[in-house]
C-alpha positions as CSV (number, residue, x, y, z in Angstrom):
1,X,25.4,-173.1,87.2
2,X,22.5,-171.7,88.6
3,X,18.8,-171.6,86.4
4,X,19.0,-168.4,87.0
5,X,22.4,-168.0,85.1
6,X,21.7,-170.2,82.7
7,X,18.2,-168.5,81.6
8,X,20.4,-164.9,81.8
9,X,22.9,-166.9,79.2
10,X,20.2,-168.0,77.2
11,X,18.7,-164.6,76.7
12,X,21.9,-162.8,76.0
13,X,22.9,-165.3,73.6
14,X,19.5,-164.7,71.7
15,X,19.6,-160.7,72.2
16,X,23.2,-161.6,70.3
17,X,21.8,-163.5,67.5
18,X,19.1,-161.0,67.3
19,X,21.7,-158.0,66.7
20,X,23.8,-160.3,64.4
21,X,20.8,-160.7,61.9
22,X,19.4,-157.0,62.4
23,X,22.8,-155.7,60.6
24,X,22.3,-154.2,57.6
25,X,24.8,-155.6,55.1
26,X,25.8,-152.5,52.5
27,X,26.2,-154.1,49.2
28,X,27.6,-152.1,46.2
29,X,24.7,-152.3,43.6
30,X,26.2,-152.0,39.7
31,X,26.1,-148.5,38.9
32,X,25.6,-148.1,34.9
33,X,26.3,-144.4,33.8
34,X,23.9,-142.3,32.0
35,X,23.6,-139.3,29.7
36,X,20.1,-137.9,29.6
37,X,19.1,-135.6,27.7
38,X,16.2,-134.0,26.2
39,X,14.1,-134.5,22.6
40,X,10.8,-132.1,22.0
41,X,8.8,-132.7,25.6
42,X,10.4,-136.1,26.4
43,X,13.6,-137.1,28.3
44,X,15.7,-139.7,27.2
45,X,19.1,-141.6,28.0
46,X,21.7,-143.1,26.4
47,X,24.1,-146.1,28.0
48,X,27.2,-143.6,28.8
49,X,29.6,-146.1,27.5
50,X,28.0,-145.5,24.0
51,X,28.5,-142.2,24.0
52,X,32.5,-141.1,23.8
53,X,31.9,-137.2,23.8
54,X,29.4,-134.0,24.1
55,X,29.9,-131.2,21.4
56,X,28.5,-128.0,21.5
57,X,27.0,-126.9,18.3
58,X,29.3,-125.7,15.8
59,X,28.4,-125.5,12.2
60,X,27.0,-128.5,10.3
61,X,27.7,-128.7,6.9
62,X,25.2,-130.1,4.5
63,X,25.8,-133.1,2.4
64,X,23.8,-133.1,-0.9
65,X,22.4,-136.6,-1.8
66,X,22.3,-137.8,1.7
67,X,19.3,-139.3,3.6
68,X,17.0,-137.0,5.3
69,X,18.0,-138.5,8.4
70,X,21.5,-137.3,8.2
71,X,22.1,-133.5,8.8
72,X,25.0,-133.2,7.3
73,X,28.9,-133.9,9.0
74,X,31.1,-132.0,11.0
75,X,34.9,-131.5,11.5
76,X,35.7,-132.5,14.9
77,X,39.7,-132.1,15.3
78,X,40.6,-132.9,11.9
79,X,38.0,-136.1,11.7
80,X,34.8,-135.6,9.2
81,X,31.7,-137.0,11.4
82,X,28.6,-137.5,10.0
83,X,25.1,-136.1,12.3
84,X,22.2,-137.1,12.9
85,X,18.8,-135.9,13.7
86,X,16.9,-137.5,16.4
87,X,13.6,-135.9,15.7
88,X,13.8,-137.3,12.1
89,X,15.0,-141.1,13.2
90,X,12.1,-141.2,16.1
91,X,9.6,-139.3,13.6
92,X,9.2,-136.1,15.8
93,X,9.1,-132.9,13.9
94,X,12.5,-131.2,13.6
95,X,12.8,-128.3,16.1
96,X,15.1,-125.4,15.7
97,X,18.5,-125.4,17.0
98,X,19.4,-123.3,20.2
99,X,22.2,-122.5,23.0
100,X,21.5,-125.4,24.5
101,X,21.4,-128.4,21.3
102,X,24.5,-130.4,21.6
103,X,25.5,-133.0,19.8
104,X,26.3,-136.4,21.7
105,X,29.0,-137.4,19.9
106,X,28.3,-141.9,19.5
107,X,29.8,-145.2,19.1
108,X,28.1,-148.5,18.4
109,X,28.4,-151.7,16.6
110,X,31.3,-150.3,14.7
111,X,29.6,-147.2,13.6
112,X,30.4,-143.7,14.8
113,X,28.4,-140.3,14.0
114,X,27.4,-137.3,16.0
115,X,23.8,-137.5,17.1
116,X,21.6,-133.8,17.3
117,X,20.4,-133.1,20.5
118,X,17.4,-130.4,22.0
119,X,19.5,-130.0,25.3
120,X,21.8,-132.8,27.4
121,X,20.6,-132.6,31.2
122,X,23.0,-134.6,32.9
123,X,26.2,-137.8,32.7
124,X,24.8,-139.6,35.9
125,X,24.9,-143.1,37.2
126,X,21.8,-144.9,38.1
127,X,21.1,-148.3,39.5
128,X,21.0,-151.2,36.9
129,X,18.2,-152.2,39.2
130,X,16.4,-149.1,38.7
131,X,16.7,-150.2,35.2
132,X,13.0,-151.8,33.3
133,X,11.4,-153.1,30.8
134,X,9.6,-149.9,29.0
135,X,6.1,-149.6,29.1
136,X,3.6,-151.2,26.7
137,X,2.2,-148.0,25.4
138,X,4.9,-146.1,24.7
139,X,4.8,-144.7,21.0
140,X,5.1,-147.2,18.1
141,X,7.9,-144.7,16.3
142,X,10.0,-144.7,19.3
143,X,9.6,-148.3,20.4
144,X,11.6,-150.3,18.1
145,X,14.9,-148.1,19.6
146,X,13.8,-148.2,23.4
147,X,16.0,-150.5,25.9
148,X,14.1,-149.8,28.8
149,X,13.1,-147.2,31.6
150,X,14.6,-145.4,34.6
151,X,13.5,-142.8,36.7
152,X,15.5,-139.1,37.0
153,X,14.6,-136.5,39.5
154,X,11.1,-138.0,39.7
155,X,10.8,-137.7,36.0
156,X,10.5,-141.3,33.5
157,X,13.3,-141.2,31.7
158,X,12.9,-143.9,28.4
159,X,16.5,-145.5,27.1
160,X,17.7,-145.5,23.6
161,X,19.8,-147.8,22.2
162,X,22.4,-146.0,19.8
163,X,22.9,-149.2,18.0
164,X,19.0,-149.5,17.3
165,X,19.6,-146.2,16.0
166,X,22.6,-146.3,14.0
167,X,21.0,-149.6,12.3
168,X,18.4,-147.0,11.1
169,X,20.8,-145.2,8.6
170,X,22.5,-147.9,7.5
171,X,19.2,-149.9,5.9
């Protein structure tokens, strides 16, 4: 074998290498799904596994000698379900139904009740990557229910935990 040859081996063998390590590996990153929705100015989330369905508004019925925070219940195929406001249990100002309230029907920590909502956006996956630690100087009312923050269509989108919640009208 010639140098010649053997330099020409040498360099195709490291042009080789070169490729091998360029390749872009695709991993699957965990997808976790989303419902987003919106309360007064803000957009929220809520860990799709915890919420099991999305009603339109009906008619709530009121419950004399309930808490404030509880709206009243609804008859959802036969089963009573309890609502309740998110305004009141983040301490935003109630806001009038319209076409677009739903009610995010939710299941934690073996608790279930409907959950009043301004408008629901989306069901999406995001990244669990995608997924952090909230910011600092997010609003004391809010904060003891936040899980984290993502970003939506260039919006921040701040995650409630429906168990944080649901402990709420229980206490």
């Amino acid at each position: 074998m010639t140098s010649e040859t053997y330099k020409s081996e040498l360099i195709l063998k490291e042009l080789r290498g070169r490729q091998e390590r360029a390749k872009i590996v695709e991993i699957d990153e965990e997808q976790v799904k989303m419902v987003f929705f919106t309360s007064g100015d803000a957009l929220f989330a809520f860990y799709g596994s915890d919420v099991k369905e999305i009603l339109p508004i009906d008619r709530i019925y009121y419950v004399p000698g309930c808490p404030a925070i509880i709206l009243g219940i609804i008859n959802i195929r036969g089963d009573v379900e309890s609502v309740v406001s998110l305004h009141r249990l983040l301490g935003f100002e109630d806001k009038a139904q319209t076409k677009n309230s739903k009610i995010a029907l939710a299941q934690k920590n073996g608790i279930r009740s409907g959950i009043l909502l301004d408008s629901v956006d989306d069901v999406d996956d995001v990244t669990a990557s995608s997924i952090v630690p909230a910011i600092s100087t997010l609003n004391k009312n809010i904060k003891e229910f936040v899980i984290g923050e993502t970003t939506y269509k260039n919006r921040n989108v701040t995650i409630l935990d429906v168990g944080k919640l649901f402990s709420k009208i229980t206490v």
